[in-house]
N, C-alpha and C positions, 0 to 999 in steps of 0.2 A: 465369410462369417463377419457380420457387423460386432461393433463394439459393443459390449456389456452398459451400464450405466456405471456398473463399480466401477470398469475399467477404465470410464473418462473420468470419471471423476480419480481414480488413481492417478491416469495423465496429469491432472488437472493440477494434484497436490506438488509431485513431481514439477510441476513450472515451477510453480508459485516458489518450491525452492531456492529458485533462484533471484530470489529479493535479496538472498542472503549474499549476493555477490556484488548489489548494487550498492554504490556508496554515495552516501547523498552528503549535500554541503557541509549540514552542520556538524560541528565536532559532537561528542561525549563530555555530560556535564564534569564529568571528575578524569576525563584521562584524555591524552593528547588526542587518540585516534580519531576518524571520524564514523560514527555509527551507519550502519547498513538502510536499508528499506525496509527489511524484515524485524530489525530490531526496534525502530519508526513504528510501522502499525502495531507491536507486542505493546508499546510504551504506551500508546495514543488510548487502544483498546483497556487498556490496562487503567488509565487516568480516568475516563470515563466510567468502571463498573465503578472504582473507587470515589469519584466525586458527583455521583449520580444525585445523592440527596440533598446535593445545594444546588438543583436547575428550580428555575424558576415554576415553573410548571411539570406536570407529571410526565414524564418521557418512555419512551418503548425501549428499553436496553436493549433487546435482542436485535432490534430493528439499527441503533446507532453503534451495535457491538460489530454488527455484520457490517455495515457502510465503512467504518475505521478501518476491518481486518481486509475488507478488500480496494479502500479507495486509492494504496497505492500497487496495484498490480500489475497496473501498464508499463511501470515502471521496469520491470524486466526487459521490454524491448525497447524504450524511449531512455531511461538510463532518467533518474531527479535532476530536474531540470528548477534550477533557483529563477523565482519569478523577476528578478531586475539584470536577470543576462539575456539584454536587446534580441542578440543575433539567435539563440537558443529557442526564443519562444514567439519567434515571427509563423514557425508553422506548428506548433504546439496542439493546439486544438487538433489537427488531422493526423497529425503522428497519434498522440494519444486516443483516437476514434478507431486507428484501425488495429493500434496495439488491444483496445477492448473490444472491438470484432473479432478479433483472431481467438 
């Protein structure tokens, strides 16, 4: 029996999960820790609905809400990689290609 479409997409949600175990550089504005990947795209998606009516031009929310909520997904298997660590992002581009193949 092949997979349902709910059923990937259940898989699907189930990764994505695990953004919430990724910890990325920067700290949290107000407390020592450092904020996750998933709490990242909540914030990001989040700044955008709310500061939609100072873009210059008229924009597709649903279209920039989705790009936010999933541009860091690769991230589950590449792990936030800070753009000025030399040794980290010599192969960056093909790690992150085949983490959004998979």
């Amino acid at each position: 029996m092949t997979k349902s479409n709910l059923q990937k997409q259940v898989a699907f949600i189930a990764e994505t999960d695990k953004l919430k175990l990724v910890e990325r550089t920067n700290k949290l504005i107000d407390a020592p820790r450092r904020e996750n990947s998933a709490e990242h795209s909540w914030q990001v998606a989040l700044s955008a609905l709310l500061l939609k009516d100072y873009a210059n031009e008229p924009i597709d929310l649903l279209h920039v809400l989705s790009m936010l909520l999933i541009h860091d997904i690769v991230e589950v298997d590449v792990g936030d990689v800070f753009l000025h660590d030399k040794h980290k992002v010599e192969d960056l581009y093909e790690r992150e290609l085949a983490a959004a193949e998979r």
